[in-house]
N, C-alpha and C positions, 0 to 999 in steps of 0.2 A: 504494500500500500504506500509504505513512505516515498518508495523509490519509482513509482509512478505518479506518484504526486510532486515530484522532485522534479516528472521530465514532462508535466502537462506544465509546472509553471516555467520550466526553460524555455518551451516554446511558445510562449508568452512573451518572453523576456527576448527571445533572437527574432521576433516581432519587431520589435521595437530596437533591434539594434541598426537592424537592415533599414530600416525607414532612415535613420540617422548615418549610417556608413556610405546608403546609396548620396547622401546628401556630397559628402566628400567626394564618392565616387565618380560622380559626373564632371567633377573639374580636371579625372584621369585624363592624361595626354593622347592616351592609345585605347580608347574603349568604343565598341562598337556594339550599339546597341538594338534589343527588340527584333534581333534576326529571326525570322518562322524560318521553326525546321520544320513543320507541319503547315500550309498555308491553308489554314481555317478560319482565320481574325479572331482564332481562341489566343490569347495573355499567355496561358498557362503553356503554350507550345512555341514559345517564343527563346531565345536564348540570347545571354550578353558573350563580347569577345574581347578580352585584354590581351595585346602585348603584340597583335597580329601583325603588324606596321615592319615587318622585317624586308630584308633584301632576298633571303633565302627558306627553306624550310627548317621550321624551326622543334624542338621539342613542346610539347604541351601535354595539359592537363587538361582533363573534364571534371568539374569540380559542384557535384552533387549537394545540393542546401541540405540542411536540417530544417526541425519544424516541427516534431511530434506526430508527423505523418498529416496532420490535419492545420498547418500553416506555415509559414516562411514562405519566401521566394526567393527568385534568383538574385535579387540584390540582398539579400543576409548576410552574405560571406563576399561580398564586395572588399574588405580593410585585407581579408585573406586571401582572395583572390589577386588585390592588387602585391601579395608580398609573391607570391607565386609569378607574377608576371616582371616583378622585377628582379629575380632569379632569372631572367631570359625566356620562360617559360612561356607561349602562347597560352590563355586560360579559356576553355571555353565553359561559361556557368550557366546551364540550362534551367529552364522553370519546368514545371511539371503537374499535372493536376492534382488535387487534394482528396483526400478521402473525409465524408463520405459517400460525395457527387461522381467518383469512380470507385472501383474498386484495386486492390494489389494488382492483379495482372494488368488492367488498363497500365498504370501508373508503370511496370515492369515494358508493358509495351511501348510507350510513349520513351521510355530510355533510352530504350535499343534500337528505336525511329533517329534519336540524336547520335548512338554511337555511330550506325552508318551514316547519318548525314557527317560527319567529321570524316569517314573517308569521301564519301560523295566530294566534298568542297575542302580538302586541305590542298589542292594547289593556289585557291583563290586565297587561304588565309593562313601560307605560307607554315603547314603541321606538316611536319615531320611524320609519316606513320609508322617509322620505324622505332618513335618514341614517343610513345603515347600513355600516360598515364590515366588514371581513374581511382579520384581522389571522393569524399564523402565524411562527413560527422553528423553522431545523433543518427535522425533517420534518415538521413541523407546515408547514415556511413551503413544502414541496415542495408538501403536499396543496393550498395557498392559489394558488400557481401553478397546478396543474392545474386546478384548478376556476375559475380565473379564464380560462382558456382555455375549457374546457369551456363554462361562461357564455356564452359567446361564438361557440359554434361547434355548430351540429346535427350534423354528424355524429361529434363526440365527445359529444353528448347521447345521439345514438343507440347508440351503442358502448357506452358507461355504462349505459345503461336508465335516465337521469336528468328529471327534470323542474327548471326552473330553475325561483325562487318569483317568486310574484308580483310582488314588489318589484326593483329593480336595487341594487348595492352600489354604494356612491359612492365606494368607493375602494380598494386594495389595498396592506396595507402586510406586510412579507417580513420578518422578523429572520434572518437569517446561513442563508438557506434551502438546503437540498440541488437544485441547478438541474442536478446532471448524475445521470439514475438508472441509465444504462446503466455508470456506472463501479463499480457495487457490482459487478457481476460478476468483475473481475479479482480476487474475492479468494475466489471458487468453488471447492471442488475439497479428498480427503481432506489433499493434499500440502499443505494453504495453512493457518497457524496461527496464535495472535495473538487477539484480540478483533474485530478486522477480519471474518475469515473466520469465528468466531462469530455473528457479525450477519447477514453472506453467504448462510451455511451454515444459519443456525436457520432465514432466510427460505427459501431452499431455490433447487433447479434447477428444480425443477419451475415454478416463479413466475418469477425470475428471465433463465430461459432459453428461456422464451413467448415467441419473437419478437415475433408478432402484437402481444401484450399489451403489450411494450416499446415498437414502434413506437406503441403509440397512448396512451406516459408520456412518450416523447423528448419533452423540450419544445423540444427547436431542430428537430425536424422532424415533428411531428403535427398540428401547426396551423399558420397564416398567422399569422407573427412580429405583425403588428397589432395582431390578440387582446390583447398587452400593453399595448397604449397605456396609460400615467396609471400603473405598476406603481410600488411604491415596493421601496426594498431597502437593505440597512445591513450592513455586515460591517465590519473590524477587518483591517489585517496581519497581526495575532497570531493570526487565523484558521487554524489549520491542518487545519480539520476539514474543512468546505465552502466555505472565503475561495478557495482558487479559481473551486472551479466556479462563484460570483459574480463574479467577475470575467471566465470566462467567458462565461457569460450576458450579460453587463454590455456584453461587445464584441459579442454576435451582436445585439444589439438596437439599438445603436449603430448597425452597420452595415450594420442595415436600416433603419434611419432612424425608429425605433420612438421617440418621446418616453416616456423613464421619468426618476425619481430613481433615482443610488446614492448613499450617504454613508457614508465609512469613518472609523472612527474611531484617533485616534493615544491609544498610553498616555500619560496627563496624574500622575496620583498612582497608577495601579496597572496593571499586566501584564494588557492585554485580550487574553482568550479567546473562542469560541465564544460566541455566547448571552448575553456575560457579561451585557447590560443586564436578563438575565432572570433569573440566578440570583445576583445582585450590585446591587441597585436603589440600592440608598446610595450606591453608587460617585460620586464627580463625574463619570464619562465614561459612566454610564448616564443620569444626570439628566439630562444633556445629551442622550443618543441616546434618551430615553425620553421630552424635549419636544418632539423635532425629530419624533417620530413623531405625535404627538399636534398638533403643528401644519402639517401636513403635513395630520392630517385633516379640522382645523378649516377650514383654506383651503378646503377642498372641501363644507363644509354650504350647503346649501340653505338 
């Protein structure tokens, strides 16, 4: 309960960061906004692009929001998107629709509509495919799990109705990700109240209480533990949103013998929270969890 209640008010709170970060964001030198990878005059299928403005192809990021599943958009991680792009990094930050006006696989499908569109159009916006990242925190960094399984795995292609793009991502990296989805349901139900069961409740039973649908989101049991190989991940003690279920996660891969990174961080000059490398970039314990990402993917260029 605590810990659901922890991550209905974060997404609250990265609400209200994104409204203020996009503020900053728009005075970026290289940003290019409101691109449809979907031309439907839907918001939610639109994507922004930092750092494109090169002479050649460049490395890049796809950098998945957070939000509780049921808000944020792509300008949220705008301060983090801009420290990625001044790494050299092309960033491409897609928005996405919300739950509970879609469902998980919509939302799964509408990603993998943007991965290919990034091979579709990286000569126009100078991406590199041969170094391509896919970055995500919170339930941004859920959807980046799942689709890094899915990657991996046809018969979650098939179950998605996905097609993987032509390109491979060279690496996966997770900020403070939601790793356990079967535990939003303990907060189901009229008798359950709080922000927690807000979030629960908005997404609904009907979603939620799809088995089916759930068996094939479990990420400790819809796919072959494998699939993770190379996964990167970072959370905080002060985590009380999803710093479990990463550490959960953390041991079931472990003790399948899965090679990943996790790296936590200790408070040094401020009280780490959720995300905070996301909605706190100045921080000295984001600088640091914000190079340690960033060279984590450099190690991996081609």
């Amino acid at each position: 309960m605590k810990k659901l209640l922890a991550f209905a008010l974060t997404a609250a709170l990265l609400l209200t960061l994104g409204a203020s970060a996009f503020a900053e964001g728009e005075a970026y030198g290289d940003l290019i906004s409101d691109v449809a990878y979907i031309d439907d005059g839907d918001a939610n299928h639109t994507l922004d692009i930092y750092g494109s403005d090169k002479a050649e192809a460049t490395k890049t990021v796809v950098e998945v929001h957070g939000g509780g599943f049921i808000g944020g958009n792509k300008t949220t991680n705008t301060d983090h998107s801009i420290v990625f792009a001044e790494a050299g990094y092309v960033v491409v930050t897609p928005d996405y629709s919300k739950l509970p006006h879609v469902s998980f696989p919509d939302v799964i499908r509408e990603l993998f509509t943007v991965y290919n569109w990034v091979g579709e159009h990286a000569e126009e916006y100078h991406i590199d495919l041969d170094n391509v990242f896919l970055s995500g925190d919170s339930a941004g960094g859920y959807y980046v799990l799942l689709s890094m399984a899915i990657m991996r795995d046809p018969a979650l292609q098939e179950y998605f109705g996905v097609t993987p793009p032509s390109y491979a991502f060279s690496g996966y990296v997770t900020t403070c990700p939601m790793a356990d989805i079967f535990s939003m349901r303990d907060d189901l139900g009229e008798d359950k109240k709080g922000p927690a069961a807000y979030t629960s409740n908005t997404i609904g039973a009907e979603i939620l209480m799809d088995d089916d649908l759930m068996a094939h989101m479990d990420l400790f049991t819809c796919t072959d533990p494998a699939v993770f190989e190379g996964l990167y991940m970072m959370t905080t003690p002060g985590d009380k949103t999803t710093g479990a279920t990463v550490v959960k996660f953390d041991a079931y891969l472990t003790d399948s013998g899965v090679a990943h990174t996790l790296k936590s961080y200790e408070d040094v000059e401020n009280a780490l929270l959720h995300v905070f490398n996301i909605g706190h970039t100045d921080w000295v314990e984001s600088v640091a969890a914000n190079q340690d990402e960033i060279d984590f993917m450099d190690a991996l260029l081609n």
